[in-house]
N, C-alpha and C positions, 0 to 999 in steps of 0.2 A: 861828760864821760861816756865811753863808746860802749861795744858790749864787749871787745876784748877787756880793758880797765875793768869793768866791772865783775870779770874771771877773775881779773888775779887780784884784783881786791881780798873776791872771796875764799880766794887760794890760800891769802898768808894771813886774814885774820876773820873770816867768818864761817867757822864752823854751826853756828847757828840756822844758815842757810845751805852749805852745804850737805853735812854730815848729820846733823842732830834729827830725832825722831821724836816726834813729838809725844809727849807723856800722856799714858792714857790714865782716865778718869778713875776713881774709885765706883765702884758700884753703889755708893752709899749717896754720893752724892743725889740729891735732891732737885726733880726738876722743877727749871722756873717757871715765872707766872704768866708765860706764852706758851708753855710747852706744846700744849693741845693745837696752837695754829700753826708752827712751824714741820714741816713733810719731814719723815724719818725713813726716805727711800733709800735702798742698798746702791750706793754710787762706787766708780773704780778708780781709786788714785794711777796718777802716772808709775807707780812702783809696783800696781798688780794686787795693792791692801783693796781689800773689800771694808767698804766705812757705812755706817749711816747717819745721813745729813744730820736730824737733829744729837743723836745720844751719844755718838763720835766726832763731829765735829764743831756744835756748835752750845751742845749743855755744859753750862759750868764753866763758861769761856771767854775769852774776851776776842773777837773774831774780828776778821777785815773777811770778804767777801767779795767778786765783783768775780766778770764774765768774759771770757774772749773765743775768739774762734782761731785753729790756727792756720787758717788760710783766707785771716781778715788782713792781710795786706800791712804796710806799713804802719796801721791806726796802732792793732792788736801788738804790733812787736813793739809800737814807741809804750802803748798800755805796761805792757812786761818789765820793759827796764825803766819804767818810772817807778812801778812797784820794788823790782830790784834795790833801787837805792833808798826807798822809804826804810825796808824791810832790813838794811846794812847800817844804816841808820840807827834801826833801834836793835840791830845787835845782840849780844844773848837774848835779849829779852824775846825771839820769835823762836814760836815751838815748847816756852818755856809760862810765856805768861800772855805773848800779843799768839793768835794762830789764826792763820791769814791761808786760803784756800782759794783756786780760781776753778770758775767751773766750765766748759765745754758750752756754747750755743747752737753747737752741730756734731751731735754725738754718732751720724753716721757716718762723718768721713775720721772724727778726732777721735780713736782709738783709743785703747792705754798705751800700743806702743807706738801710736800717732807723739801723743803729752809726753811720754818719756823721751823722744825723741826734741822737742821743744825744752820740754825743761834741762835736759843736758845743753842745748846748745846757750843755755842761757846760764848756766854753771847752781843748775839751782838744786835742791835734795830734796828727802821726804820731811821735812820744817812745812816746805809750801805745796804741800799737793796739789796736784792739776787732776781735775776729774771727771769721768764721763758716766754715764747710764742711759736708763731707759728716757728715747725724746719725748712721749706725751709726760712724764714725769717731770722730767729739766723744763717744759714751759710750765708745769703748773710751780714748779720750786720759783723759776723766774718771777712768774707773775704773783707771789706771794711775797716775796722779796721785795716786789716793787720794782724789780727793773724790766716793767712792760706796763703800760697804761691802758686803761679797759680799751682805748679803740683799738690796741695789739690787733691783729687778728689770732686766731688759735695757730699754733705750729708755732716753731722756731724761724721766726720771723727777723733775720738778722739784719734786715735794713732797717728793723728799727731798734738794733741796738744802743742802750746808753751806755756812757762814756762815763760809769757810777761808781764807786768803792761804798760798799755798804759796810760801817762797821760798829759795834756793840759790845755791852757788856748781860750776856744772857740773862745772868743770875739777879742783875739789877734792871735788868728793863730798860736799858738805856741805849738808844740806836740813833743813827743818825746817819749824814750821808757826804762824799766828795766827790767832787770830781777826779778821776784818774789823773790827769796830767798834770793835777796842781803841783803846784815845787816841793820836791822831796820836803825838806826841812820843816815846810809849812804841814805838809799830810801828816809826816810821823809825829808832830807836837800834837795836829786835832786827833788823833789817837789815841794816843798820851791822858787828853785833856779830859775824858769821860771817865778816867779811874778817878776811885774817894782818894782825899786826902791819906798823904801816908803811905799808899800804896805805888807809888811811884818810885818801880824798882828800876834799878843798876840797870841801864845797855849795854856793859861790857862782860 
């Protein structure tokens, strides 16, 4: 499927990627039993929201995560629309119960209005935020995340990008990892497959 098809996919039945805004948290809610490791830096969605990493996007959540740059060439745009159809895939369910975020590995050329500029061309809404901030922050978020191995060098080091979808259930302590390009079908089920019994809601 190309990325026109995967427009008007999203045109005639996925408002979940298009339109929908993801629900914010109660303030009551309780942080989990990582809190203290995960960075709570102020980052800038491709729509201009000011978030921070852990207490807005990632407490109380069940998250997808992973990285691109967007003037990483063909790698980062096959990355995108592989996510695209995980994400059309599971359907209401993002923004709503899965919230899946990509983050900037060069946040002096990728802007917000660099991301909003990508994320339109990919037909995608504030569901999936594309985000940028301060760069010694983004490598230390990277390297905490695990998508940089201690011989990283320090900086945003994009040659040694991985090719990772990190994703978890915060509140349970449950994370794990994929590869970006695996087959839709197969990524959206190991998604899926970290929620308890029971809680395996509706994607439509």
């Amino acid at each position: 499927m190309n990325r026109r098809e995967f427009v008007n996919t999203l045109a005639l039945g996925g408002a979940a990627l298009g339109l929908a805004v993801p629900r914010s948290l109660p303030a009551a809610v309780p942080a989990g039993p990582r809190a203290g490791y995960f960075p709570n830096f102020e980052l800038t969605a491709h729509t201009g929201r000011k978030v921070r990493f852990y207490d807005d996007l990632v407490r109380g959540k069940h998250v997808v995560i992973n990285f691109i740059y967007t003037a990483g060439g063909d790698v980062c745009r096959e990355y995108t629309e592989n996510l695209l159809e995980v994400y059309r895939l599971l359907g209401g369910m993002v923004g709503r119960d899965v919230f899946p975020c990509t983050i900037t590995l060069d946040p002096k050329k990728d802007t917000p209005a660099v991301l909003a500029e990508w994320a339109r061309w990919f037909g995608v809404g504030p569901a999936w935020p594309f985000l940028t901030g301060q760069p010694a922050q983004l490598d230390l978020l990277r390297r905490k995340l695990g998508f940089a191995g201690p011989e990283t060098k320090p900086g945003m080091d994009m040659g040694q990008h991985m090719g990772i979808a990190l994703y978890g259930i915060e509140p349970l302590d449950r994370w794990t990892a994929i590869p970006v390009l695996s087959r839709p079908a197969f990524f959206a089920e190991r998604v899926l497959s970290i929620r308890p019994p029971g809680k395996e809601a509706a994607r439509g």
